[in-house]
N, C-alpha and C positions, 0 to 999 in steps of 0.2 A: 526405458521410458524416461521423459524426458521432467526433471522435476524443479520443483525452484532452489535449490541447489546448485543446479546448474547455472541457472542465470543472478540467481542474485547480487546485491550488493552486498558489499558488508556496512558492518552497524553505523548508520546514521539516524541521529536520533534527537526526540528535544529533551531534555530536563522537565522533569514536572514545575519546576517550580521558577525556570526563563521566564522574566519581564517580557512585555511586547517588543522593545528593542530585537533581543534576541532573537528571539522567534521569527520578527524579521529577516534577519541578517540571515537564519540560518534556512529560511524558506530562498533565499537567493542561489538553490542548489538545481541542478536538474529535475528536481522532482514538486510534483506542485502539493505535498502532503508529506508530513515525518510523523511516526510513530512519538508518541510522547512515553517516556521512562520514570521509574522513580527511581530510587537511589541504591534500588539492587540489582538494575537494569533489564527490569520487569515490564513488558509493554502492558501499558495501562489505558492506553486513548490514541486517537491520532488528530492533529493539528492540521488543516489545509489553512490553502491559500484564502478558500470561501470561508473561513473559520475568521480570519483576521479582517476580511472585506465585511463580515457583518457587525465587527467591532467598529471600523469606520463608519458603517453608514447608522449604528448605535452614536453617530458623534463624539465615542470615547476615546482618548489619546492612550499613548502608548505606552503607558507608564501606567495604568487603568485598569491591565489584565495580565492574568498569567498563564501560562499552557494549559494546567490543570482546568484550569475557568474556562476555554472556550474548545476544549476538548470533543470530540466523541469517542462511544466507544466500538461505533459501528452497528448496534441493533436500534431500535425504534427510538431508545427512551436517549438524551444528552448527558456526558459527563463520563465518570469513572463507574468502573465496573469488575464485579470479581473475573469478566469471562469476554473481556474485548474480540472483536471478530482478528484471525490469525490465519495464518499456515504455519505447519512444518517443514523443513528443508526436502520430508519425500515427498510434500502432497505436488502430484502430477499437475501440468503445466492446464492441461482440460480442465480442470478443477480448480484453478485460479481465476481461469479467464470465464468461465460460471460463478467463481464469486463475486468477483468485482464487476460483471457485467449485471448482475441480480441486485447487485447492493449498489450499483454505480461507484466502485471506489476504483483512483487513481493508482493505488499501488496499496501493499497489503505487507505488515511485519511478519518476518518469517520468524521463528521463537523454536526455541530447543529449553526445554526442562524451562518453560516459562521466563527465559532468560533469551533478549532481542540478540538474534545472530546474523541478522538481514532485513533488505527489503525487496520489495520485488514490484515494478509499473510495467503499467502496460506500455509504455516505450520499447522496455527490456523484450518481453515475449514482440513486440512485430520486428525488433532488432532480428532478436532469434531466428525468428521467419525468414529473413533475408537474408542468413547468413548460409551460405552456399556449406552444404555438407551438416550445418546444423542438424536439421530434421534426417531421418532416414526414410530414404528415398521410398523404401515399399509403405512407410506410414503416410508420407506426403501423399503417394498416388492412392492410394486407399479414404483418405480425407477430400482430396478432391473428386474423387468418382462417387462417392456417397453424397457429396454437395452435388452432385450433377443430376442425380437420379432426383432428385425434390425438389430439383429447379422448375423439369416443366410439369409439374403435377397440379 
């Protein structure tokens, strides 16, 4: 079974406590979201691109906020949380792309004994998708004959 272990990154992450500067700088990566960390490299919240765009259009410079401040922690309410939304390096790759598709998130920290060990976007999994020999072949064809069957329904 194919899990985020597999694909993951390894740890990229922000500081809880990065200036906007930073955060800048460090959003300049392939990914439009980084988990934010505190200083036992504990996922705490994650930082998007939209996180920083509504400090701008707040009028506020960059020197104005911190990670911690414009955070989420991925459930309803903003900011930190004892129980940020995660995966584990087993949680299967179906079960990601049902997270992030329900919650709408960009990519989702992988965390082992609450300690950031990855990340994982959805670039990574349609990567996957086209990487020839990635998927096995009787799961592929089994995924698409099940999509077949409730297309003309």
């Amino acid at each position: 079974m194919l899990c985020a272990k597999h694909i993951m990154h390894p740890r990229m992450s922000i500081p809880a406590r990065d200036r906007g500067t930073s955060i800048v700088e460090r959003l300049m990566c392939p990914y439009p979201a980084l988990p934010v960390v505190n200083d036992d490299s504990e996922v705490i919240g994650i930082v998007s691109e939209y996180d920083v765009l509504d400090v701008i259009r707040e009028g506020r410079t960059l020197s104005e906020f911190d990670a911690e401040a414009v955070m989420s922690c991925g459930h309803a309410e903003h900011g930190s949380c004892e129980t940020p939304v995660t995966v584990m390096p087993e949680t299967p790759i179906d079960d990601i792309v049902e997270i992030m598709y329900s919650l709408n998130f960009s990519i989702l920290p992988v965390v082992e004994h609450k300690k950031l060990v990855g990340i994982i976007g959805r670039k990574q999994i349609i990567n996957a998708l086209a990487e020839k020999g990635f998927w096995p072949e009787h799961e592929f064809q089994k995924r698409v004959q099940s999509s077949k069957i409730g297309a003309g329904a």
